[in-house]
C-alpha positions as CSV (number, residue, x, y, z in Angstrom):
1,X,-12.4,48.1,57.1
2,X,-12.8,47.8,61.0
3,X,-9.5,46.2,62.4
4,X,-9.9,45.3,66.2
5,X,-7.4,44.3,68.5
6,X,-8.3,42.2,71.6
7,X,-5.8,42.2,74.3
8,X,-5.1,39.9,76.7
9,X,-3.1,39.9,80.4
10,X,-0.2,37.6,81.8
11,X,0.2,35.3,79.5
12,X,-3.5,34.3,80.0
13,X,-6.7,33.5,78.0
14,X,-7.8,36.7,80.2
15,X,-9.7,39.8,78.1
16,X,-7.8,42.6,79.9
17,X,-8.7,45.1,76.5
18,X,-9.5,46.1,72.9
19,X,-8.9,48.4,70.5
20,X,-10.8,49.4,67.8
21,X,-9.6,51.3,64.7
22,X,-11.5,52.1,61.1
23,X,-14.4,52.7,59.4
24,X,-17.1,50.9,57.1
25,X,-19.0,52.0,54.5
26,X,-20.0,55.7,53.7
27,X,-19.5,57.5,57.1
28,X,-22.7,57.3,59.1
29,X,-24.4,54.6,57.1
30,X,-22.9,51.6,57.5
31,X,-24.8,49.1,60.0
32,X,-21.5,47.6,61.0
33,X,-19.8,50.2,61.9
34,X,-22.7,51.6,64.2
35,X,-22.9,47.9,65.1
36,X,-19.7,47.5,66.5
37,X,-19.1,51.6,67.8
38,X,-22.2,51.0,69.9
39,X,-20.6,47.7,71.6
40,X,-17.3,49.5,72.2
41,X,-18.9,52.1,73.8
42,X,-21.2,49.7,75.8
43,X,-18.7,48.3,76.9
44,X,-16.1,51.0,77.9
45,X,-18.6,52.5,79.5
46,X,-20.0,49.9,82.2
47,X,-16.0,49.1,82.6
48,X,-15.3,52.8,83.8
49,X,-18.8,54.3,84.8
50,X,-20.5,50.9,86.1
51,X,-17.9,48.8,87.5
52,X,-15.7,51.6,88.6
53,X,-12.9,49.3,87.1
54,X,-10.0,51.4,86.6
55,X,-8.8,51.7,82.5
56,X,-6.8,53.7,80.1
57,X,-9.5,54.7,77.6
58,X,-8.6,56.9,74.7
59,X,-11.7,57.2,71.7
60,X,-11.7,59.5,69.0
61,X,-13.4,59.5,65.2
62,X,-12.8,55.7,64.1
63,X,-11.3,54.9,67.4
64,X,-11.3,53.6,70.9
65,X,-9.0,51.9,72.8
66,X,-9.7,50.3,76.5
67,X,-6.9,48.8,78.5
68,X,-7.7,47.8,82.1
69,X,-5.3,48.1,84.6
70,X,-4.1,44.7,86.3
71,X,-5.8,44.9,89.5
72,X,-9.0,45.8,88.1
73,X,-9.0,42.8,85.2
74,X,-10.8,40.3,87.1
75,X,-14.2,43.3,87.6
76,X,-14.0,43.8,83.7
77,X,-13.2,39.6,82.7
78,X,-16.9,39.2,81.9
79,X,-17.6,42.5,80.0
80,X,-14.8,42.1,78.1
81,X,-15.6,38.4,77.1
82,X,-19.1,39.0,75.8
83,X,-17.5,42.0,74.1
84,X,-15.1,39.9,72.2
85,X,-18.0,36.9,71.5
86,X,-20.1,40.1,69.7
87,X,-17.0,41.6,68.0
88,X,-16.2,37.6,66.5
89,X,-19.7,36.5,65.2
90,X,-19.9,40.1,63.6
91,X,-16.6,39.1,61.8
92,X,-17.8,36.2,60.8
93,X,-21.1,37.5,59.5
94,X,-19.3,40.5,57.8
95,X,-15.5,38.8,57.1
96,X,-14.8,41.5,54.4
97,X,-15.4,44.1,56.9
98,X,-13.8,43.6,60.2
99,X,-10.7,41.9,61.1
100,X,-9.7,40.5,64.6
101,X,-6.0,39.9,65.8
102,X,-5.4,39.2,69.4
103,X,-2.4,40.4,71.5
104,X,-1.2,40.7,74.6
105,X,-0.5,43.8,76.9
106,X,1.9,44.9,78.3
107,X,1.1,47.3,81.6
C-alpha cells in the first residue's frame, strides 16, 4: 500500500507539500509504485533544482517527503497541484493501492 500525505499552508487550499510512504506489489515490479516514485521525484526535483524553491526534502527506500518553506510556496503552487491531480486519479484508478489523506503543515 502507497499512503500519501498532501500538505497544505495557512489554513489554505494552498499545496505547500507531500509525503509519500510504502510500497506496491513485488519490489521493482509494480507499475504503480514506479508510477507514482517517478512523479515524486518529478516533482521534488523541478521544486529544488528548477525553481530554486527552497524545501525540506528527505527520500529514502519507500519514501519522500517535500515540504516548501513559506516564502517559497507560491514558486512551487503549480508543481505541487498537478502533482496532487496525478497522485488522485492514480487512487482512483488503483483505490486498493494508494491512499490520500490531506493535512496541514506546520513550519
Amino acid at each position: 500500500m502507497i499512503r500519501v500525505e498532501l500538505y497544505s499552508a495557512g489554513g489554505q487550499d494552498c499545496p505547500a507539500g507531500f509525503r509519500v510512504s510504502g510500497h506496491t506489489g513485488v519490489r521493482g515490479q509494480s507499475v504503480v509504485c514506479a508510477a507514482v516514485s517517478s512523479a515524486c521525484y518529478m516533482a521534488a526535483n523541478t521544486i529544488t533544482d528548477i525553481l530554486c524553491a527552497d524545501a525540506e526534502v528527505s527520500e529514502r527506500d519507500g519514501y519522500m517527503s517535500v515540504i516548501v518553506r513559506d516564502d517559497d510556496i507560491p514558486k512551487a503552487r503549480t508543481i505541487l497541484a498537478g502533482l496532487g491531480l496525478h497522485l488522485r486519479q492514480l487512487a482512483e484508478q488503483y483505490p486498493d493501492q494508494i491512499k490520500i489523506h490531506f493535512s496541514e503543515v506546520h513550519q
